[in-house]
C-alpha positions in Angstrom: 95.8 5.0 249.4 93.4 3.9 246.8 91.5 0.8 246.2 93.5 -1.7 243.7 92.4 -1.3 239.8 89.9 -3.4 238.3 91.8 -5.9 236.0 88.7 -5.2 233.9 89.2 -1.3 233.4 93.1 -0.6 233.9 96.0 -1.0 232.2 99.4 -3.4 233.0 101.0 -0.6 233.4 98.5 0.7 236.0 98.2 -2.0 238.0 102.2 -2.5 238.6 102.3 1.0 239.6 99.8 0.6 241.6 101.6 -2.5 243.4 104.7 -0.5 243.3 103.0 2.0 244.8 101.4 0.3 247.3 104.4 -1.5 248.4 107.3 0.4 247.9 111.3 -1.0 248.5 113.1 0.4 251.5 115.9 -1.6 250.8 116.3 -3.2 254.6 114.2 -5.9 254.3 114.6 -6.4 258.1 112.4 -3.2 258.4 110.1 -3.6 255.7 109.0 -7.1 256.0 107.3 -7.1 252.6 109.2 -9.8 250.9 109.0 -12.2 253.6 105.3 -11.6 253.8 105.0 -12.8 250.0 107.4 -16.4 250.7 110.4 -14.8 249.8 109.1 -12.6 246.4 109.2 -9.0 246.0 105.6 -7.5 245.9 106.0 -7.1 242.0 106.5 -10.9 241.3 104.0 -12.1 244.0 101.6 -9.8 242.4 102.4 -10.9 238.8 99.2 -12.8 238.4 97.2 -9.2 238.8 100.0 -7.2 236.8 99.4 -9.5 234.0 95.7 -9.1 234.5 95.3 -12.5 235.4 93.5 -12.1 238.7 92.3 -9.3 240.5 94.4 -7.6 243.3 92.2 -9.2 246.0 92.3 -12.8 245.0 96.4 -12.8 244.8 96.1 -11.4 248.2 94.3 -14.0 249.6 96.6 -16.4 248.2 99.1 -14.8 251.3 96.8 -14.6 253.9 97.5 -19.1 254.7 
């Protein structure tokens, strides 16, 4: 997989496929473990800070790492 796009040279669009991407729905959330990793949220709104292009891919992830 490749590294997260810079909020700085990507697109909206690139960056939630890029979260999609990265963290794709299995639909058995007892598998996947994603949305319980991120309180509760699905990837796409936990990452909505980085979408938006509000802060970079890193920095929302450390905001999950507590």
């Amino acid at each position: 997989m490749s590294n997260a796009p810079q909020v700085a040279g990507s697109t909206e669009e690139e960056r939630r496929a890029y979260v999609k991407e990265r963290f794709p729905c299995i639909a058995d959330c007892d598998q996947c473990g994603f949305c319980a990793a991120y309180h509760g949220r699905d990837p796409e709104t936990a990452y909505a800070d980085y979408i938006a292009g509000r802060a970079e891919f890193l920095e929302v992830s450390l905001r999950y790492r507590r």
